[in-house]
N, C-alpha and C positions, 0 to 999 in steps of 0.2 A: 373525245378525240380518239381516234383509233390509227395506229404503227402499221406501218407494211406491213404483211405478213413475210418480208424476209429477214425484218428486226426481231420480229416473233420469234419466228424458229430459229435464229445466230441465239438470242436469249437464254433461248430456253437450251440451246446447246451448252453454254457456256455457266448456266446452272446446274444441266448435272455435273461437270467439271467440280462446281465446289461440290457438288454435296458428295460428290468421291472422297474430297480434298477432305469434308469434314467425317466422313468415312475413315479415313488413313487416322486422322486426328486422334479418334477415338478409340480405333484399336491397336494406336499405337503404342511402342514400351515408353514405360518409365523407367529409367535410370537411378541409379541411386538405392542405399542400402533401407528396406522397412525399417519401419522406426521401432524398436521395442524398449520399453522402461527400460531404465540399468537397476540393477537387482539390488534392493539393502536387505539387511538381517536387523531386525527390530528383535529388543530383547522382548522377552517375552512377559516381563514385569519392571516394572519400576522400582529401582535401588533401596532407594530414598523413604519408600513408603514404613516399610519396617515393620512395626507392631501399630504404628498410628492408621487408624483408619478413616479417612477421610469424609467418605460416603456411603453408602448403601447401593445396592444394583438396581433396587427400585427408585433410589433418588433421581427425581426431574433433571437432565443431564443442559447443559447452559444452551440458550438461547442466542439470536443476535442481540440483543438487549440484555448482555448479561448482567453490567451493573447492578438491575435491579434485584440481585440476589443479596445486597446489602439491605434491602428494603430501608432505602431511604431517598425521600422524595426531593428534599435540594439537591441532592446529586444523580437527581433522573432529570431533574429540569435544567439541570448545568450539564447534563452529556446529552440530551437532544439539540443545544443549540451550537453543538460541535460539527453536527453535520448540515445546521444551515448557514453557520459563520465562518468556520473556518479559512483560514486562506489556503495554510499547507494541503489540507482535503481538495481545496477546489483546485491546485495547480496540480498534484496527481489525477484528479478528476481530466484534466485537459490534458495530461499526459496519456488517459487512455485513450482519448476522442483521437488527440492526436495519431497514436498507433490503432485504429479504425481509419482513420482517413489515410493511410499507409496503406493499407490495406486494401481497401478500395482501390485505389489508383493499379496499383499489382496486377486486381483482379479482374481490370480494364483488358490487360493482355488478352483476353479468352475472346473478346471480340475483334474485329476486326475496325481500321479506322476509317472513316468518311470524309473529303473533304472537297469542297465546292468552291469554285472561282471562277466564278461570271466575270464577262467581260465587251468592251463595246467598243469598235474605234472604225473610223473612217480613213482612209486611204485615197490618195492619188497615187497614180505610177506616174515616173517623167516619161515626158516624151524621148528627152535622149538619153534614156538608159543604156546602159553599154549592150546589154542583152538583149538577142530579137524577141519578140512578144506582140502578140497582138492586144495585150492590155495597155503599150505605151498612150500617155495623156489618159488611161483611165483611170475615175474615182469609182470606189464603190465602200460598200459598209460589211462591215465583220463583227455579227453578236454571235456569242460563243458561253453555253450554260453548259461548261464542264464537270463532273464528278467525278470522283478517285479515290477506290481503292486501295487500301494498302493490308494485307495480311499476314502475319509469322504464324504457319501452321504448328502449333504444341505434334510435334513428333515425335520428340525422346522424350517428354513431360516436364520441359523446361520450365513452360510459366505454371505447373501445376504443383511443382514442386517450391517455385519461388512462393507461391500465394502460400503453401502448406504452410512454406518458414516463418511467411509473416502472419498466417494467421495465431500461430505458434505464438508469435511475439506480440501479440493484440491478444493474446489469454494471459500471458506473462502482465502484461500491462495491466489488465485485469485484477489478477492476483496480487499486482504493486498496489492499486489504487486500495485494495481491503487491506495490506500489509499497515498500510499508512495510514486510516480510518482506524483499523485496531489500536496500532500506537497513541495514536490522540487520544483514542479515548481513557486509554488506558493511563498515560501522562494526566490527564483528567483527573484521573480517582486517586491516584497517588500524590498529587500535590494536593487534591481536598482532603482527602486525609490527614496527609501532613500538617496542612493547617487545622484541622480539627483538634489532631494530639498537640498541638502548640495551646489551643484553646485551652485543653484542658492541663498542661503544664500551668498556664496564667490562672489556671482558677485555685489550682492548690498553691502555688506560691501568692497568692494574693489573700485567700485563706489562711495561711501558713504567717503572712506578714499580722495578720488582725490576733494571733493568737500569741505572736512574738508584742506585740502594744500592750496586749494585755499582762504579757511577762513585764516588759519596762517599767510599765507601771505599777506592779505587784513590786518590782525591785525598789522603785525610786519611795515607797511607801514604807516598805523597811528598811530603807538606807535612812529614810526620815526619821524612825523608830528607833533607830540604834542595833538594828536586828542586822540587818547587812552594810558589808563595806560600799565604796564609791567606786573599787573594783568590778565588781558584779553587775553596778548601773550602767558601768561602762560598757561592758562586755554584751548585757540585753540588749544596750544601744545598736554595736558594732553588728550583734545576728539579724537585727529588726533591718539596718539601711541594707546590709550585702544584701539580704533577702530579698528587700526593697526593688534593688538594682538587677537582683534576675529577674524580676518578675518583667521591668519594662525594656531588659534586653531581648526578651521573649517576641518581643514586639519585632524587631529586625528582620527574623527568618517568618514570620506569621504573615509581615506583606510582601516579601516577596511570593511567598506563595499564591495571597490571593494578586498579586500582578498576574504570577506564572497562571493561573485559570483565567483568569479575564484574556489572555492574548489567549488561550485556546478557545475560547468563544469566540472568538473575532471581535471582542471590544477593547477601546482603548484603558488603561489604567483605569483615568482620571475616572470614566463611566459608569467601572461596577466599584461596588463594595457586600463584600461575603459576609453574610452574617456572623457572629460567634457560637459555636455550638460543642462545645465539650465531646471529645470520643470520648462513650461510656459501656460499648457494646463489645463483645468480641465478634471476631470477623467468622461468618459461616462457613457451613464446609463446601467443598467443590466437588463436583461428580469428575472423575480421572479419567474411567477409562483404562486400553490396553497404548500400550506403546509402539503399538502398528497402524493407532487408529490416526496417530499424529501425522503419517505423512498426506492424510485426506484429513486435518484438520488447522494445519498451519497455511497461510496465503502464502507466506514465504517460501516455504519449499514445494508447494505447487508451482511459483513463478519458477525458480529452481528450475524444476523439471520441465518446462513448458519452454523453456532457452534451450534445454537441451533437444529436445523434439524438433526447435527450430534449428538449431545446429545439424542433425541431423538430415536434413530437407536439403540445407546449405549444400552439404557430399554431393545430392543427386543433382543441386544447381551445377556446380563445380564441375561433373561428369559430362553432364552435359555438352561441353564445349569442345566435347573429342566428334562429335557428330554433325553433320551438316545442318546448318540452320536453312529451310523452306523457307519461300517469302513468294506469296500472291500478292501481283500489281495487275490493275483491273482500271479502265477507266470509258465511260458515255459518258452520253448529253447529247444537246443538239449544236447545231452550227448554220446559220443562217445569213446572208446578207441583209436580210428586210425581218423585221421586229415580229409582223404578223405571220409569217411562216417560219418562225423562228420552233416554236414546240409543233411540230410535225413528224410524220413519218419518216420521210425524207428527208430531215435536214438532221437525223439518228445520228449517231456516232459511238464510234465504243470501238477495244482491243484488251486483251488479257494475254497474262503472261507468267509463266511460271522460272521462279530460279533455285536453287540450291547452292550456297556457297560454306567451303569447309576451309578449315585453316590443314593449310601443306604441312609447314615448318614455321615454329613459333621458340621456337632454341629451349624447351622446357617450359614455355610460360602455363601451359595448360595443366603438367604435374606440379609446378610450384603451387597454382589457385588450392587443384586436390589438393594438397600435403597442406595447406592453406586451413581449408577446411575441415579435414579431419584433427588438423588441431586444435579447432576451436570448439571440434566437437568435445573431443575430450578434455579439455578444460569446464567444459560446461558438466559435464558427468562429473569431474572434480568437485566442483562447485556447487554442484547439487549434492553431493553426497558429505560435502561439508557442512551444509544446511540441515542437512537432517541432525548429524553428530552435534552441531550447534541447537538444534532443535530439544534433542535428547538433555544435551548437558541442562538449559535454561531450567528444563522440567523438572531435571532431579535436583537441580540448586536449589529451586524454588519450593519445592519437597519439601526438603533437609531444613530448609531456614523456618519454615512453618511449621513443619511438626516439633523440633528443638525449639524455637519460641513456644511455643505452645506448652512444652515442659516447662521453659521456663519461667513463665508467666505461673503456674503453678507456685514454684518454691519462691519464687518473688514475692508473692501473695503472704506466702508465712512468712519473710522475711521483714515485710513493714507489719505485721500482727506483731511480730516478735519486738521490731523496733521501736514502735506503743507505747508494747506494755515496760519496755526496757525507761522510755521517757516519760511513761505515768511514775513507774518507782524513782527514779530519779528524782523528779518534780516533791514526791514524798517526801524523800528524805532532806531534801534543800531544805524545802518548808518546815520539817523537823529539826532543820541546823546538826543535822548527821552530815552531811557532805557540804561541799563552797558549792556555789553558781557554774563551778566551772565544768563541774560532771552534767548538771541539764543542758550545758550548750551541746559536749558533745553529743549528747543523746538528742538533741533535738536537730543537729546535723547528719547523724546515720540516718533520724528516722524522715528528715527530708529528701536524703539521697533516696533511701528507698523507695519511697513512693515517688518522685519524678523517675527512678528507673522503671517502673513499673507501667506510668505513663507510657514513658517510653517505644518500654518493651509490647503493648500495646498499639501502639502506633507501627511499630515494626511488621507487628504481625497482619495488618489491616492491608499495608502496602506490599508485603509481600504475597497474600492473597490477590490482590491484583496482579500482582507480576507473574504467578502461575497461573492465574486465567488467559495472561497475555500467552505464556509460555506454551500453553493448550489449544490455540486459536481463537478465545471468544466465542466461542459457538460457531465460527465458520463453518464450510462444509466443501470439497471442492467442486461438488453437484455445481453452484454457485455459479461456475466460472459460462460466458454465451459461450453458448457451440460455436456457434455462426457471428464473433465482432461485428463481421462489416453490412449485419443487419438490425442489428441490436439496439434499437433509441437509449435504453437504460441499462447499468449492468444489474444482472438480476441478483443480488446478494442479500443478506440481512446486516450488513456493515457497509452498504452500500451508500454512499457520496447520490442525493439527488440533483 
């Protein structure tokens, strides 16, 4: 089907029109202040570290998969199924999709919108219309295939600065969904842990019960003998039950723990059960690092930064509205009485129109948005640079607690060697009838305490190696974060939510 040539050339006039229009678009200013990082001072070493040395420079520095630097396989098969069960993972997961589809929409602006509304109706005129017309007593038919334009030409870089803010805020999203992915898993290793060292509390107090039966029984055979009193049987009694009764109070905090793992799988209680496996290992070292390296290693203080960036964007929105906003309205199609010459040359139609409307007087509303926006800019540069200081702190706590346990798992170790051999003499002398029953209890209570401290203090150090992995990023990296959200099927991380 081939247009007048007088539709032709109106067309093609009112094409260069835009492509001026998108001429202006292009070389026109943006408003608003560049964005530059806000500047921190990272010290230049870590506090905490001391004379303890962690790692080596050639040490394999953590991966996304850091876990497996415990090298231990039920807790690589309980942290893989944290990122296909979880719930809290998959509703950050949707928290980013959703700041993508945010985003999107925004970035809608940069085109222009289309809309269509056909229509078909028939008509009589009266005959006695008030009005002279030579159509009175006519019918006739009215199809009508409208289209319409509608345009905001980005002039002072209104919608380019809005997209920036929210792209800004769809990397922050980004960096929350691994923020939250790190914590899980991390949550993960320190409740298995915990219940490990619980494991192995129960094995030496259950141990510990079998070696107290054996005393009862050595007593109740020389109370029989006339060797010892009724005192003494009593008193092996009274060490044997209390013992008894930690060992299955142990039991309280050991399921909650394996509850607390099973809801981080995404299964119900009743579903799992954790094997028993004694902590017998001490926990590896971790590669550190400088303390620069942390604000390109934490997902947190990248999101941080990435609100501030959007905040930023926000100012040149906010400016924006001192300037007159452009708007192209555009509208063809055809218009026919009769169906079959309805898309024709002749039955063409079309007009274009350009406006520019500015605000006169707005009584301050447009400095209030500014002063608006520059203070949520710097809230956010607050905020971010709290994150890092909180970043720092976690690190060097997490330091501090690992390198001092660490000592003092050391002199703990002599301290049940020494409380032993304090309960082998003891035990001698009883059995020699140099001392009562009552010197082996206590020695068989120091040298309990010490070795569940010991446990303990073991388990301490396990969990707090997890807590400065979390404190370091996990192996994140902020490389990590898409460029481009609002193209991004998957975010591309190694803590990443599939």
């Amino acid at each position: 089907m081939k247009l007048s040539r007088k539709l032709i050339l109106g067309c093609t006039r009112e094409a260069r029109v835009l492509l001026a229009l998108a001429a202006l678009q292009l070389t026109g200013c943006v408003v608003g202040p560049k964005y530059r990082q806000p500047p921190i001072q990272a010290p230049p070493a870590y506090k905490e570290i001391g004379d303890w040395k962690p790692a080596q420079p050639n040490d394999q520095s953590l991966g996304g998969t850091w876990w497996t630097i415990f090298q231990d396989p039920q807790l690589n098969a309980l942290e893989k199924q944290v990122n296909v069960s979880n719930q809290n993972l998959k509703a950050a997961a949707a928290q980013y999709q959703q700041a993508r589809a945010v985003l999107r929409y925004y970035r809608a602006d940069y085109y222009p919108t289309v809309t269509a509304g056909p229509s078909a109706s028939r008509t009589r005129i009266s005959a006695n219309a008030p009005t002279s017309t030579i159509l009175h007593g006519a019918t006739y038919n009215d199809f009508v295939l409208p289209f319409d334009v509608s345009y905001q030409a980005d002039v002072w870089g209104r919608v380019r600065k809005n997209v920036e803010s929210y792209r800004e805020q769809a990397q922050a999203s980004a960096a929350d969904l691994a923020t939250v992915n790190l914590s899980l898993h991390a949550d993960l290793a320190v409740d298995y842990f915990e219940a490990r060292s619980l494991d192995a509390e129960e094995q030496l107090l259950n141990s510990t019960v079998t070696e107290y039966e054996q005393a009862l029984e050595l007593n109740e055979s020389r109370f029989q003998g006339g060797i010892a009193s009724e005192v003494d049987v009593e008193q092996a009694k009274t060490q044997l039950q209390t013992t008894r009764a930690e060992a299955i109070d142990v039991g309280v905090l050991r399921a909650q723990y394996e509850h607390a793992v099973a809801i981080l799988i995404g299964k119900p209680p009743a579903e799992f059960s954790l094997p028993a496996l004694p902590l017998t290992v001490p926990p590896p070292h971790v590669p550190l690092g400088v303390p620069s390296e942390l604000l390109e290693r934490r997902p947190d203080i990248a999101a941080a930064e990435r609100r501030v960036a959007s905040a930023n964007a926000q100012i040149g929105v906010a400016k924006t509205a001192y300037y007159p906003l452009v708007n192209l309205g555009a509208t063809g199609g055809f218009e026919s009485s009769a169906i079959t010459t309805l898309i024709n040359g002749p039955s063409g139609l079309w007009s274009i129109g350009l406006s520019a409307v500015g605000t006169v007087f707005d009584v301050g509303r447009r400095r209030s948005l500014n002063d608006q926006a520059r203070a949520a800019y710097d809230y956010q540069v607050a905020a971010y640079r709290e994150s890092v200081l909180t970043g720092f702190q976690e690190v060097e706590d997490n330091l501090a607690a690992v390198r001092i346990l660490e000592n003092e798992a050391k002199v703990q170790d002599e301290a049940v060697v020494a409380a032993q051999r304090s309960l082998d003499l003891s035990v001698t002398r009883y059995k020699g009838g140099v001392t009562s029953y009552l010197e082996v209890i206590t020695a068989q209570s120091a040298a309990l305490s010490d070795e569940v401290t010991a446990v303990n203090i073991l388990g301490r150090r396990m969990a707090n190696t997890v807590l400065l992995i979390q404190a370091l990023g996990g192996g994140w990296d902020r490389s990590s974060l898409p460029e481009r959200p609002e193209c991004c099927g998957k975010l591309a991380s190694n803590n990443s939510a599939p």
